[in-house]
N, C-alpha and C positions, 0 to 999 in steps of 0.2 A: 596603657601598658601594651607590650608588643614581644609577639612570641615568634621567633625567625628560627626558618625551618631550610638549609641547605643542604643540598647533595650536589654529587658530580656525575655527571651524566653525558657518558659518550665526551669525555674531556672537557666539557663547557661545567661552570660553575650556574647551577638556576637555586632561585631565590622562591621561597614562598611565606609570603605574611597573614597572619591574622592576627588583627586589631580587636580588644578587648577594652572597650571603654569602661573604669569603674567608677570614673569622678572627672570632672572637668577638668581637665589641662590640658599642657600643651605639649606633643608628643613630637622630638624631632629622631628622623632616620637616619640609616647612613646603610651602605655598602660598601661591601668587599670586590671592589671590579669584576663582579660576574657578568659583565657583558664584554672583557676584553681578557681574559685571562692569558698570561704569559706560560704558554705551551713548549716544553725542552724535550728532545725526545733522543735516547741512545742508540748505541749500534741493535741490531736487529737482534733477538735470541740472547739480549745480557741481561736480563732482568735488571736493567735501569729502571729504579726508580724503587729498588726493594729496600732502600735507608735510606732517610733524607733527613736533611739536619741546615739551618741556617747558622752562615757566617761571615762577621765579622771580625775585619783585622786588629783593630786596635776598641777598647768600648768607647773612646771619641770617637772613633773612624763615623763618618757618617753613608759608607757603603756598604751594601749587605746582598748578600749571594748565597747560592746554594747551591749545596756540596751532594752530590748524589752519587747511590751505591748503585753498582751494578756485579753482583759476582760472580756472574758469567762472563765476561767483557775479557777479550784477547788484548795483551798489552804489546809494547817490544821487548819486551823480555823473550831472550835467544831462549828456544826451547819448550816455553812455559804454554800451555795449552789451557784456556779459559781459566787465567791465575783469580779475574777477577780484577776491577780497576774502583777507582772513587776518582768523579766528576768535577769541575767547578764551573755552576754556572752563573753567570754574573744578571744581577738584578737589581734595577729593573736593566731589560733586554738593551741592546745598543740602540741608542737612539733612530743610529740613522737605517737599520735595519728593519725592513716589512715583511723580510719573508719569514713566517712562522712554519714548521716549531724553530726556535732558537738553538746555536751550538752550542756544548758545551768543550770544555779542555779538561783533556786527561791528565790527572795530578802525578808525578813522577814519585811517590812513594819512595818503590822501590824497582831499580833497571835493571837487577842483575839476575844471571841463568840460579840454576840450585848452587850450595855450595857443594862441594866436593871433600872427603876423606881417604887417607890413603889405608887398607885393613891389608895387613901380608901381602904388600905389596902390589895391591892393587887400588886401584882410585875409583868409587864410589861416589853415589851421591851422599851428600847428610841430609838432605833437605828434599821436599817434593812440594814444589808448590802449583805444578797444575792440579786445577778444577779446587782448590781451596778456600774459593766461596773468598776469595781477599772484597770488601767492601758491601759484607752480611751485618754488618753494624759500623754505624757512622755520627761521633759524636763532638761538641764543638763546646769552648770555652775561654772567652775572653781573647782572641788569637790563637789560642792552642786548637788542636785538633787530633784525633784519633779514628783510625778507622782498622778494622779487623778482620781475621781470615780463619774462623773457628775449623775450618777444617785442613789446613796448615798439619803435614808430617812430618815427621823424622825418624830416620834410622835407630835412633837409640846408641849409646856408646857399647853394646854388644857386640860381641866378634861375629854372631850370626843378622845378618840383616834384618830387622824387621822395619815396621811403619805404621809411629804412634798417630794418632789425629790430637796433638798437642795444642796445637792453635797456636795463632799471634796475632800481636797488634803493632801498629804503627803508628807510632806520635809525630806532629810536623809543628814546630814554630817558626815564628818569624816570618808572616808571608808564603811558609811552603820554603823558606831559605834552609831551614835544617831538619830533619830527620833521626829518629832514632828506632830500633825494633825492639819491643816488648814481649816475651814470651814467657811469662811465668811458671808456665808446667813445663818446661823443655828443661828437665832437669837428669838426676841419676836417680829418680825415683819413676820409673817406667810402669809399663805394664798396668790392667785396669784396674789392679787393688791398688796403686798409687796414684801419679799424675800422668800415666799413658795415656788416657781418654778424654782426659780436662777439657776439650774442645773452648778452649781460653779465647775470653773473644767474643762470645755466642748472646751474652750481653756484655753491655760495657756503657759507663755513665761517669759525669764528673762531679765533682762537690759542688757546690757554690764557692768554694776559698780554691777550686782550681786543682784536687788530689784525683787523679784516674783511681777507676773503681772498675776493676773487670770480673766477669765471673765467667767459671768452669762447671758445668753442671753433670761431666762424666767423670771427674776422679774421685778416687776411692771406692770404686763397684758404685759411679754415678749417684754417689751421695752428693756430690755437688761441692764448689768451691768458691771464693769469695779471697782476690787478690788486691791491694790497692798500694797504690807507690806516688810518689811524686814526677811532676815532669821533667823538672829540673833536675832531679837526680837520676830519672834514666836518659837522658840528654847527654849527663855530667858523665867523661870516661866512655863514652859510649866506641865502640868497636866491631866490626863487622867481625874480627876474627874470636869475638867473645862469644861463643857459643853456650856455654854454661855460663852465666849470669846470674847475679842475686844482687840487686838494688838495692842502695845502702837506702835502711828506712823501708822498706818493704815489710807489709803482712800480710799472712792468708791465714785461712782458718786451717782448719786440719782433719783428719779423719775418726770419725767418732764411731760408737758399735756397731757392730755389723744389723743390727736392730730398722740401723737409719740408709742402708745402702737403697740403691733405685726414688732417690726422695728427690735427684735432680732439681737439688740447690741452687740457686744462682737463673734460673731458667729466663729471669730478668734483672735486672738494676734500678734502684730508684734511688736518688739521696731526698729524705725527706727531712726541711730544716724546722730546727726548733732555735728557742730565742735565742741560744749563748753553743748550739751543737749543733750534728746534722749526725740523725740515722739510716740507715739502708733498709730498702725492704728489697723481699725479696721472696719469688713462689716456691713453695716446697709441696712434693706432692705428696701426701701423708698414707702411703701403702696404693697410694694412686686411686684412694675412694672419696678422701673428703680432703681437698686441696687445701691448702694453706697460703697466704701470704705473710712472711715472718719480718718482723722487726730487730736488727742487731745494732749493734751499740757502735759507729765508724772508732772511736777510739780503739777499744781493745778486740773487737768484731766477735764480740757473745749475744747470745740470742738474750732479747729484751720481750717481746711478746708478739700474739701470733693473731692475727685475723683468719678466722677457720671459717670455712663453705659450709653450708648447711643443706645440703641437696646431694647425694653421691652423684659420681662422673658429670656435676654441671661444671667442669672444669674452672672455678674459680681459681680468680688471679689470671686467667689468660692474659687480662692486659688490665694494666693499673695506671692509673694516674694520681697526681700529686699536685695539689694547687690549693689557694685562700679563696674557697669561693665566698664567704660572709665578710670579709674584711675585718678578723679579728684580731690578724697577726698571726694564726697558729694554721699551718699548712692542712690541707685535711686530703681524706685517702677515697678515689673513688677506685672499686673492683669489678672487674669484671667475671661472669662467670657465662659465656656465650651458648654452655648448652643446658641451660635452667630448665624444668620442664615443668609446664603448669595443668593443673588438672580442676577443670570446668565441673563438678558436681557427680556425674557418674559416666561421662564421657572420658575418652581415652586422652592418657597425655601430653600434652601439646611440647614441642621443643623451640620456646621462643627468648629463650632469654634474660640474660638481668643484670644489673648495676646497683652493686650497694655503696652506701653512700657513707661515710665515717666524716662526724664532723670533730674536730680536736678542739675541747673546749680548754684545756691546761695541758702542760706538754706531756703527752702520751696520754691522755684521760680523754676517751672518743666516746662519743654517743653511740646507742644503738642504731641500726646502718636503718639510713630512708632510701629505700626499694624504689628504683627504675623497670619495669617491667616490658620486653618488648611485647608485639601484637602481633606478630607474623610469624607463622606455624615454619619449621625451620630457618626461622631468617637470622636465629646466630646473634640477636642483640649485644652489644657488650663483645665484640671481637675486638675491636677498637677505643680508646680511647684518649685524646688527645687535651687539655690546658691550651688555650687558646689566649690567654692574657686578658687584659679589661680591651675588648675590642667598639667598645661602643659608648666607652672613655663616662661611664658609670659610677668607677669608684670601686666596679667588682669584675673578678677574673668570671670568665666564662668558658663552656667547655664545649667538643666535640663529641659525642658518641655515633661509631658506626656498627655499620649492620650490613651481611652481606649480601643484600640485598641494594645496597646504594646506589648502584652503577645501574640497574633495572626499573628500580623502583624510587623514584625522587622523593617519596613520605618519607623514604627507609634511615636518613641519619638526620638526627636534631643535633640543633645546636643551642644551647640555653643560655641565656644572657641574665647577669644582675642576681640581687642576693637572693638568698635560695629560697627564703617565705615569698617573695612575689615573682618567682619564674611562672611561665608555661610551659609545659611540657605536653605536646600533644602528636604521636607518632604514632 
């Protein structure tokens, strides 16, 4: 049995094994080209590489590429100052190509300056889309794609100017052949007790059946929100000069007591499937002492139940993942909570980290969470978390957990392979 322990380091992928004999057999390996990895690298100062997301065109296509964010990234958009752009890089790199890092091409989203208003006679902008973070999330599905701009303004349809941080997204089928723009808070319900702050965009996920799932985590005095619509129907009709928009078949949830304001709903997206449904989770901060990640129902989007932190400010739910690591059919919920703190007997408390572990034994019915614990005195265990697929073709999904320390320290992220009674875990 074989416990594989990777990190990145200075860009190079290194590998570290140890072999656990507990019975005679025969143990075969495999890697992940850690001795030639395919290196892309963006314009200087665009935080390339802050969303990254694999795509393919069609699910027969048998070519697969990656789509990367960068949302500082100047595009040709007349005007537009660090709007932000999303990449495509094609993968594996050109064959006949040696020089590394590899190019990528900038997706054509969207080419146009802001739109413009005319108020008493004068022409305005509607729209401000420099520095709007365009390609802070980046997500793919079956050929579909979406990528977003949570910090996206508008003027507001007030006779006085102002400048909501609304957000938007941007869907692209067909190859990148069409386009459509999504902005769900860009409505007549303004201002921060409504959808003025929604920062729409900020996450964003798709079903498994293909329905975008965006969340807003500043509207309603940043109680948070939770929008989902089909592609096809914001595709369908679609108009640049439709400014106020509502997608036939569209829901969001809505503004609940003022009880629940600053609970910054939506802070991520997950769709977790069950046999015949699929629910969303999602972090809610609960008065910002004991985090929450909440479970809602994608049909009618009511809250179904809530996995709560047990530690104040260990900021659980930072990052969550969603995967079948036992191969039971029932997805299960791994959380992060990166500022865990542990306390050694009568020594001071250490800030290393944790990962609980929910196994879903019938749908919605979890186990009490088996504890990942990091070992490094601020190293932030559990910032990361990534599903990694059955990479060593087992039979069982495996996962990533990082640590920010990875990039320093090559112990600092494991990666677990196979079901979860005979993993390793040693970091």
């Amino acid at each position: 049995m074989c416990a594989y322990r990777m990190c990145t380091f200075g860009g190079m992928l290194c590998r570290v094994v140890s072999v656990l004999w507990l019975v005679l057999s025969v143990v075969s390996g495999f890697n992940l080209h850690a001795e030639r990895p395919a290196v892309y690298r963006g314009p200087e100062g665009s935080y390339f590489g802050y969303s990254v997301d694999f795509y393919r065109p069609t699910p027969e296509s048998s070519t697969l590429s990656v789509l990367v964010g960068a949302p500082k990234a100047n595009t040709s958009q007349p005007g537009i100052i660090e709007g932000g752009a999303v990449y495509y890089c094609p993968y594996p790199p050109n064959p006949d190509s040696t020089k590394q890092p590899y190019s990528c091409t900038q997706i054509p989203f969207d080419n146009a300056n802001n739109r413009m208003i005319k108020v008493n006679g004068t022409r305005e902008p509607l729209e401000f889309k420099s520095h709007q973070w365009f390609g802070a999330s980046v997500r793919t599905h079956k050929g579909k794609v979406v990528a977003c701009a949570p910090l996206y303004h508008w003027r507001t349809v007030k006779v006085n100017s102002e400048k909501d941080p609304v957000g938007t997204c941007y869907v692209a089928v067909q190859n990148f052949s069409a386009y459509a723009e999504y902005s769900p808070c860009r409505t007549n319900d303004p201002d921060p007790e409504g959808q003025g702050f929604c920062q729409a965009g900020f996450s964003v996920d798709f079903t498994k059946e293909g329905t975008l799932v965006v969340g807003g985590p500043g509207s309603f005095y940043w109680q948070g929100q939770v929008m989902t619509a089909g592609v096809a129907e914001i595709l369908n009709g679609y108009s640049l000069k439709a400014v106020l928009r509502r997608v036939h078949g569209e829901k969001q949830t809505h503004a609940a007591a003022d009880t629940h304001d600053d609970s910054y709903l939506a802070h991520y997206i997950l769709c977790m499937r069950l046999h015949d449904a699929c629910v969303y989770l999602y972090q809610v901060c609960d008065s910002c002492v004991l985090f929450q990640v909440a479970v809602i129902n994608s049909t009618n989007l009511t809250f179904i139940m809530n996995f709560t932190g047990e530690q104040m400010a260990s900021y659980f739910g930072y990052s969550v993942a969603v995967t079948d690591l036992n191969g039971d059919g029932y997805d299960d919920v791994l959380v992060g909570a990166p500022l865990y703190m542990e306390r050694e007997r009568e020594s001071k408390p250490k800030e290393v980290g944790r990962v609980y572990l929910y196994l879903q034994h019938s749908p919605l019915t979890f186990s009490e969470p088996l504890l990942l614990t990091g070992t490094h005195t601020f190293g932030r265990f559990g910032t990361a978390i990534a599903p990694l697929g059955d990479l060593n073709q087992d039979g069982y999904n495996g996962k990533l957990t990082d640590h920010n320390k990875c990039f320093s320290e090559p112990q600092a992220c494991g990666l677990e392979l196979g079901p979860m009674n005979i993993s390793l875990w040693n970091i």
